[in-house]
C-alpha positions, 0 to 999 in steps of 0.5 A, spaced: 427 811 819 431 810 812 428 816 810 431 820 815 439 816 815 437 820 807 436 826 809 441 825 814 446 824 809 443 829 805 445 834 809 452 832 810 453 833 803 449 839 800 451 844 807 450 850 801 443 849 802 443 853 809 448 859 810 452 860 817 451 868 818 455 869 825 459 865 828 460 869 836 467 870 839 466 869 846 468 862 849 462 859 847 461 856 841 455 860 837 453 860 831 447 862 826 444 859 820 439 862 815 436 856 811 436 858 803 430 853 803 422 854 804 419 848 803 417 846 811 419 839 810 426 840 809 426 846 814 424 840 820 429 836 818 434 840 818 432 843 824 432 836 828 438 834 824 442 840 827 439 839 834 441 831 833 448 832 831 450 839 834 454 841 840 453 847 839 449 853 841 445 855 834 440 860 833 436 857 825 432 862 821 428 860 816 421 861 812 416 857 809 412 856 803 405 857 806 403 851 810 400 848 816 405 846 822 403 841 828 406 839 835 408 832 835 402 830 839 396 834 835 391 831 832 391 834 824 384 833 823 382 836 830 387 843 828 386 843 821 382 843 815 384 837 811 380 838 805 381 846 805 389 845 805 388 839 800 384 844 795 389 850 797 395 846 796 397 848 803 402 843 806 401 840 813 407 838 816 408 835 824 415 838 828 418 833 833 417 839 839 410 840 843 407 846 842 400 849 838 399 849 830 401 855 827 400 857 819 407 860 816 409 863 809 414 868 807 411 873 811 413 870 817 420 869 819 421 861 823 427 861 829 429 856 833 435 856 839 438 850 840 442 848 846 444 842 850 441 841 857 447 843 861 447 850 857 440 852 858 438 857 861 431 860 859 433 868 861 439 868 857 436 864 851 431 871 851 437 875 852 440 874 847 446 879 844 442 885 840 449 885 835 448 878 833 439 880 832 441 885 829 447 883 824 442 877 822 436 882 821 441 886 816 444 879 813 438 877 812 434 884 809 
């Protein structure tokens, strides 16, 4: 628990270590961010920081250095070669969310959507405005 009050705390202070790329004009408060980071760690924390401390809707773009990601209730050594990512120097890390084990690095591009319950609406979610897609892809590139 400590560790993460740290890295709260660091997030607090070093807000130059993601870059808010759009905020929308619609009544609703969007807004997206590109994280200036590639290590995976940092980038979970951010993201479940911006999950835990956000009442807005955000979409967050990261990449990673090479390494392997975990669901929260995945057994590494069952989806993952330890030792090969020991002698690779690939990292391994566990999100909070669900889902499958997925290998990143800077070839591929990390998005998540955040909102809360109330907001969620899983069509809308996938339709997202193409200006906002387009203006980041454009930020980003």
């Amino acid at each position: 628990m400590l560790k993460w009050r740290i890295l709260s705390n660091r997030f607090n202070r070093l807000n130059s270590s993601f870059k808010l790329m759009h905020t929308s004009s619609s009544l609703s408060r969007k807004r997206i961010y590109r994280s200036t980071s590639d290590d995976v760690f940092y980038n979970l924390a951010l993201e479940d920081w911006l999950y835990q401390h956000s009442d807005e809707e955000l979409l967050i773009l990261w990449k990673n250095s090479p390494c392997v990601v975990i669901g929260r209730h995945q057994n590494p050594w069952i989806e993952a070669n330890i030792p090969y990512l020991k002698k690779q120097n690939i990292k391994l890390a566990r999100r909070n969310s669900g889902g499958g084990t997925v290998f990143h690095d800077h070839g591929n591009l990390n998005l998540s959507f955040i909102t809360n319950k109330s907001q969620y609406n899983r069509y809308q979610e996938q339709l997202l405005s193409l200006q906002e897609i387009e203006l980041t892809i454009i930020v980003l590139f």
